[in-house]
Residue, then its C-alpha position, 0 to 999 in steps of 0.5 A: x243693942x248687939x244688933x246696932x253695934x253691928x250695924x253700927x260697925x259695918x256701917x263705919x267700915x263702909x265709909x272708910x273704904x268709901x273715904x279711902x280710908x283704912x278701918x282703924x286698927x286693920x294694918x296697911x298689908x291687908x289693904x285691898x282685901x275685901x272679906x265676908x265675914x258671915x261666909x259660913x253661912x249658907x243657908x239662912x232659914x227659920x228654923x230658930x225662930x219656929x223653934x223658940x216660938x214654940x218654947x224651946x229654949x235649946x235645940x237639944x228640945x227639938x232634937x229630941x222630937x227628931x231622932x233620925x236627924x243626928x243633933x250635930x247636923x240639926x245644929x248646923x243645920x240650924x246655925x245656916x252652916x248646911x243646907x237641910x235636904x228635902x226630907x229633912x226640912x220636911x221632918x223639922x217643919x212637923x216637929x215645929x207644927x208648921x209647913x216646910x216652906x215657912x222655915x226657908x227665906x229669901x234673902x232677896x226680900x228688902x227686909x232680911x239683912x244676914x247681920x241681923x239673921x246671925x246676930x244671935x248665933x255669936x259675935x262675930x266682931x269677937x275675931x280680930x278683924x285682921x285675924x280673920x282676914x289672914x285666915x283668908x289668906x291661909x286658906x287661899x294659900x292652901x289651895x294654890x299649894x294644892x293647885x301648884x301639886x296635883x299629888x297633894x289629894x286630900x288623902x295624901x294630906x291626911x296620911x302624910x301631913x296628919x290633917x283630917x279631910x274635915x279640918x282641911x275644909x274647915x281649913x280650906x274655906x277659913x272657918x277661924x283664925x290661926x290663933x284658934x285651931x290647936x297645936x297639932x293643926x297648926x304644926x301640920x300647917x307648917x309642915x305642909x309649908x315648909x316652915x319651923x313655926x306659926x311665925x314662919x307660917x303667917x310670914x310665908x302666906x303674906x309674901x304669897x299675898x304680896x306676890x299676887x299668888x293668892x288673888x285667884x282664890x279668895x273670890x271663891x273662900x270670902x266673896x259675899x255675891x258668891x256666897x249669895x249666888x250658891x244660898x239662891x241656887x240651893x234654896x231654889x233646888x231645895x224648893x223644886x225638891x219639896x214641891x216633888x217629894x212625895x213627902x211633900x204636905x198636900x197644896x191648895x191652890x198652890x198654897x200648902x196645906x199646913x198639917x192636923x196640930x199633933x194631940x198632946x203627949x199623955x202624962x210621962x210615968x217615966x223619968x225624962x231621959x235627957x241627951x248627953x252629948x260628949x266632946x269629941x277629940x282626935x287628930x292622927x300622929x306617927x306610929x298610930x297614935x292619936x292625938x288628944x286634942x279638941x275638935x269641933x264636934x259631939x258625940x252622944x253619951x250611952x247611958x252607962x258613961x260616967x262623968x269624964x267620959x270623952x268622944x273619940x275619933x279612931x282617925x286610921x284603921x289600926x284595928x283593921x277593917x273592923x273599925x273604920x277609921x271614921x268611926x267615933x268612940x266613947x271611953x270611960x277613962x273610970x273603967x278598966x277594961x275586959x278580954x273581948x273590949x276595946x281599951x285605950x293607952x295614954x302613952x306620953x306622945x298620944x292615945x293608943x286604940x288597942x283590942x283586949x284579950x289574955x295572953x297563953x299565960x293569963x296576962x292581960x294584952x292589948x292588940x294592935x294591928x296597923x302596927x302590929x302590938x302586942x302590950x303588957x297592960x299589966x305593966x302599965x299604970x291603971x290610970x293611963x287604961x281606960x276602956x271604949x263604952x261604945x262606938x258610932x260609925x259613920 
C-alpha cells in the first residue's frame, strides 16, 4: 500500500508538470524548481534484502557478525547514503553467506525502480514538498555564499560561524529541511547570512532564488541524472575493484564461486551481550563550550554506562592535543568524577570538557586548557558534574 501511494503520488506530480499545472498545495515561487527527492541515495544495494532473508530482523544482528565495520557506517552503508568499499562489501557479502556481487544492483535494469528500493527506509513524502525544495534552495544558497568568498573554508565556518564540516555537507547537499535542524544550527545559518532570524533566512535565500544567483548550483545538490550518473561510475569502480582485490572470492568461468556455508556457532554458555548505541550530541559555542544539542549520530555504550548515559562530541581541542577535537565522548551524568579523569560542567550557556586533579590544598579542580580554567568543582552543584567513561577517536 506504502508503495502505491508512492507510486501514486509521483505519477500525479508528473502530470501536473506535463499539464502545466502546479502539484496542489506547492506555492507559485517555487515554480520551475525541479528536485530529487531520493538524492541521498547514492548507492542502492541488496544489503537489507540479504539481511532479512536470513532472519535478521535489525542491522544491530549483522552488525555484530562484522566488528571491523562501525555500525553507523554499516547503517548508512545499508540505507545507500554511502558507497561500501571493496573490503567492506566483501566483509558484508560472508556475513549474509553469499557473494560480494549479489548485493550490488544495477539501476539500469527495467525493474528496479529507486521509489520502491526506499520505500522501506522512511516516508519520504512525511517532508513538506515545499519544505524540501527550500532545503534545496538553502543549500545552493550556501554554496554561492562559499563561491562568492574564497575565504570561507570549511575550517573558517567551523571556527567562526560554529558549524561542523559535518553539518555543513549535511547542509550542503539538503539532507532535511530547515524546520528540523535544531536551534544552534539554524542560529549559525543566520549569522553566516547576515540575517536576525530563520524568517530572515527563508526571505533571503528566496530573493537570491528570484534573482537567478542560486541556478547554477542546484544541477549538482537535486538533479536525479546527476545522481544516477555518480551510482553508475561508483559501482562500475566498486566492481573493477572486486574482480582486483586479492579478497575477492575465487570465479569459475568468470562466474563467482560463492563460499563453503560458515558451521553453525556451538551452544553459547555465556549470556548474549547486546550493542547499546548512544545518541550523540554536540555542536561548539564561544569561550569552548559545547552545545547540548542532538545530532544525527551514535556512539556505542561501554558496559559500565548507566541508563542516562550520552555520546558527546569534544567539537575543539580544549584539552590540548590529547584530545582531538574529533574525538566523541561517553558521560555518565550518574557518576561523580575522580583525580585523573575527565568530567563535564553544565553551565547555564553549555557543557564545559575539563581534566580533574587536586589542587595544593586538597580541592578538587577541573582543568581547562584552550581556555585556560581552573575551577572549584567543590562549589558547584553535583548534579551539574558528570564524569567522561570513555572516549572513541576518530
Amino acid at each position: 500500500m506504502k508503495r502505491r501511494l508512492i507510486a501514486q503520488m509521483a505519477s500525479s506530480e508528473s502530470v501536473s508538470k506535463r499539464a502545466g499545472r502546479r502539484p496542489s498545495g506547492t506555492k507559485p515561487e517555487f515554480d520551475g524548481l525541479a528536485i530529487d527527492r531520493y538524492r541521498s541515495i547514492v548507492f542502492p544495494n541488496r544489503v537489507r534484502e540479504y539481511r532479512k532473508r536470513l532472519g535478521m530482523a535489525k542491522l544491530l544482528g549483522l552488525s555484530a557478525a562484522l566488528p571491523q565495520i562501525p555500525y553507523i557506517r554499516l547503517s548508512k552503508i545499508e540505507r545507500g547514503e554511502v558507497v561500501a568499499k571493496a573490503h567492506e562489501i566483501t566483509a558484508i557479502a560472508r556475513a549474509l553467506n553469499i557473494t560480494p556481487a549479489d548485493l550490488l544492483i544495477d539501476i539500469d535494469i527495467s525493474d528496479f525502480d529507486i521509489a520502491e528500493w526506499a520505500a522501506d527506509l522512511q516516508d519520504w513524502f512525511a517532508i513538506d514538498l515545499d519544505e524540501d525544495r527550500f532545503s534545496v534552495l538553502l543549500a545552493a544558497a550556501i554554496r554561492a555564499r562559499r563561491e562568492r568568498d574564497k575565504a570561507l573554508t570549511i575550517a573558517h565556518i567551523e571556527r567562526d560561524y560554529g558549524i561542523a564540516p559535518v553539518i555543513l555537507s549535511r547542509l550542503e547537499n539538503a539532507f532535511k529541511p530547515l524546520s528540523r535542524w535544531n536551534d544552534a544550527t539554524v542560529t549559525a545559518l543566520c549569522h553566516l547570512f547576515d540575517v536576525p532570524d530563520a524568517a530572515a533566512l527563508r526571505g533571503h535565500v528566496m530573493v537570491l532564488w528570484a534573482e537567478g544567483t542560486l541556478t547554477p548550483f542546484l544541477g549538482s545538490i537535486a538533479n536525479p541524472e546527476t545522481r544516477e550518473a555518480k551510482t553508475r561510475a561508483r559501482v562500475e569502480a566498486l566492481r573493477h575493484e572486486l574482480t582486483l582485490s586479492k579478497d575477492a572470492p575465487p570465479r569459475k568461468n568468470g562466474v563467482a564461486v560463492p563460499p563453503p556455508p560458515t558451521a553453525p556457532a556451538a551452544p553459547s554458555t555465556t549470556h548474549e551481550v547486546s550493542v547499546r548505541l548512544l545518541p550523540v550530541r554536540g555542536t561548539p559555542l564561544a569561550d569552548g563550550l559545547i552545545a547540548p544539542t542532538e545530532t544525527d549520530d551514535l556512539v556505542e555504550a561501554p558496559r559500565i554506562a548507566g541508563p542516562n548515559a550520552y555520546g558527546l562530541r569534544v567539537c575543539r581541542p580544549t584539552l590540548g592535543p590529547g584530545l582531538p577535537a574529533r574525538a566523541t565522548l561517553v558521560v555518565d551524568p550518574d557518576r561523580f568524577p575522580s583525580a585523573g579523569g575527565l568530567a563535564i560542567i553544565t553551565e547555564n550557556a553549555g557543557l564545559r570538557l575539563v581534566m580533574v586533579t587536586f589542587g595544593r590544598n586538597g580541592e578538587m579542580l577541573g582543568i581547562s586548557v584552550q581556555p585556560a580554567l581552573e575551577i572549584d568543582l567543590g562549589g558547584i552543584d553535583p548534579a551539574c558534574i558528570a564524569t567522561v567513561i570513555s572516549a572513541v577517536y576518530e
